[in-house]
N, C-alpha and C positions, 0 to 999 in steps of 0.2 A: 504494500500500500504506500504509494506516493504522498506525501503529505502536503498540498496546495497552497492552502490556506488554515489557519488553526487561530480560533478569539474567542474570546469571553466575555461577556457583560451581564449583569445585575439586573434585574424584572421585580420592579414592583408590586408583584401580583400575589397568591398564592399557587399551591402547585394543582390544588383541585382545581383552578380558573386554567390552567396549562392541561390539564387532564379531559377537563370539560369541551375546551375549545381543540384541542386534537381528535377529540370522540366522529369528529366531524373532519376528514383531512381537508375534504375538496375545499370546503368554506374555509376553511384555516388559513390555506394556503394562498388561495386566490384573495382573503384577505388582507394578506403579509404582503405578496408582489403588486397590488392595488397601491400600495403602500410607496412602492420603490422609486427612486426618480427616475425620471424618466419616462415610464411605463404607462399607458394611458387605454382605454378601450379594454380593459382585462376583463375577461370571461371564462370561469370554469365551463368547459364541454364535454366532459369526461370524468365521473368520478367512482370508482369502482373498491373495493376493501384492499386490494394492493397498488392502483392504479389510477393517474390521473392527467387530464389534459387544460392546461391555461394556454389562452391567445392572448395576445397585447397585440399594440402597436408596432413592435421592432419585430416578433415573429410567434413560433410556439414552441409550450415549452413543456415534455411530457416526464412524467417520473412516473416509475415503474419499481416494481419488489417492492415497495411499503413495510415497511413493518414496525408495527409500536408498541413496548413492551411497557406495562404497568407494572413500578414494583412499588413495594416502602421506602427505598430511598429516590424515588422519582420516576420520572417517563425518558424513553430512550425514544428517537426515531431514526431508521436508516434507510434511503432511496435511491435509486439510480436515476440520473437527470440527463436529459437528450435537448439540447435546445437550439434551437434553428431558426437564428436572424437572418431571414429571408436568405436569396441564393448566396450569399458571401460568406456567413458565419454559421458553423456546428461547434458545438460542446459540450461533452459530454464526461460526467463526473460523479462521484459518489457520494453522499452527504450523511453525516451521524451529527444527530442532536443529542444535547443529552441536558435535562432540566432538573435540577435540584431545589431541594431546599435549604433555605441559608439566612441569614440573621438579616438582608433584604426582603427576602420575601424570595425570589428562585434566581439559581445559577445557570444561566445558559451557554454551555459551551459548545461550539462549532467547530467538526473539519471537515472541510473540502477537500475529497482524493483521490486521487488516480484521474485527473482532469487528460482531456484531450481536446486538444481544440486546432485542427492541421490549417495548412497554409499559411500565406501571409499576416491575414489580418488573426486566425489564432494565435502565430507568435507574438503578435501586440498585444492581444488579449491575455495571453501564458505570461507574461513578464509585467504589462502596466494594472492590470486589473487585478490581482491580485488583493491584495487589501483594499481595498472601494469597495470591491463586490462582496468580499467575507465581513465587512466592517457592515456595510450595507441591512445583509442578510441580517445581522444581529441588532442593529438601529431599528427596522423596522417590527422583530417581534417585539420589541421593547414597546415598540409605541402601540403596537398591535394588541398586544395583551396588558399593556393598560390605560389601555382605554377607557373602559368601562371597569365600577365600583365592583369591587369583590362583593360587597354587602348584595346589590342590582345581581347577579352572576349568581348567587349561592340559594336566591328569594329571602334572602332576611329584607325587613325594612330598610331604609337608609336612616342613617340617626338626623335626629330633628334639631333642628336648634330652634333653642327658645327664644320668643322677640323681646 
């Protein structure tokens, strides 16, 4: 295993709200690259118990083998990713997630591996993109999952405040 890209960042969330919102990949996902810059017109067209299809604006982008393990110390997820910016760009790569809990609230860390991305504009991609894209990937679940109140996510009420 090549190792791409490898980050971390902090989630103000809980890991039931990480657990919750994976229970669902397609939506999850297509909600995280909604997210991204850049990316505009995103549409999940595909989503299957290991399998799923997003279109954007620059092209499509399909992940296959899914798989997401629930344990007590957290949620794991690993995918294979095929994506194709119209005729000029393919890349193709392997992704583990892995979500903890931690005195934030969850640990997410990311690696991006065994990337391929041939041609010209892939070796621009294999060398500049690098951190943008794995930086990216982790900015955006951050904002993804918290979004919305843990309290709103679980059905408790939200606390009130007195006038």
């Amino acid at each position: 295993m090549a190792v791409w890209f490898e980050g971390h960042i902090e989630i103000a969330c809980t890991i039931e709200r990480v657990t919750q919102s994976l229970a669902d990949h397609g939506a999850h996902y297509a909600g995280i690259v909604r997210l991204m810059p850049g990316l505009t017109d995103v549409e999940l067209h595909e989503a299957g118990d290991t399998e799923l299809t997003i279109t954007t604006n620059e092209g499509v982008m399909k992940r296959t083998n899914i798989v997401t393990r629930v344990s007590e110390d957290g949620v794991t997820v690993e995918f294979d990713e095929d994506y194709r910016a119209g005729a000029v760009a393919r890349v193709t790569s392997h992704f583990l997630e892995e979500f903890t809990t931690s005195d934030a609230g969850v640990s997410h860390w990311l690696v991006i591996s065994d990337l391929s991305a041939p041609g010209f504009a892939g070796l621009l991609y294999r060398m500049l993109a690098k951190s943008r894209t794995g930086n990216a990937f982790l900015s955006r679940h951050k904002e993804y999952l918290e979004a919305e109140s843990d309290y709103a996510l679980l059905g408790a009420p939200p606390v009130s405040e007195e006038p």
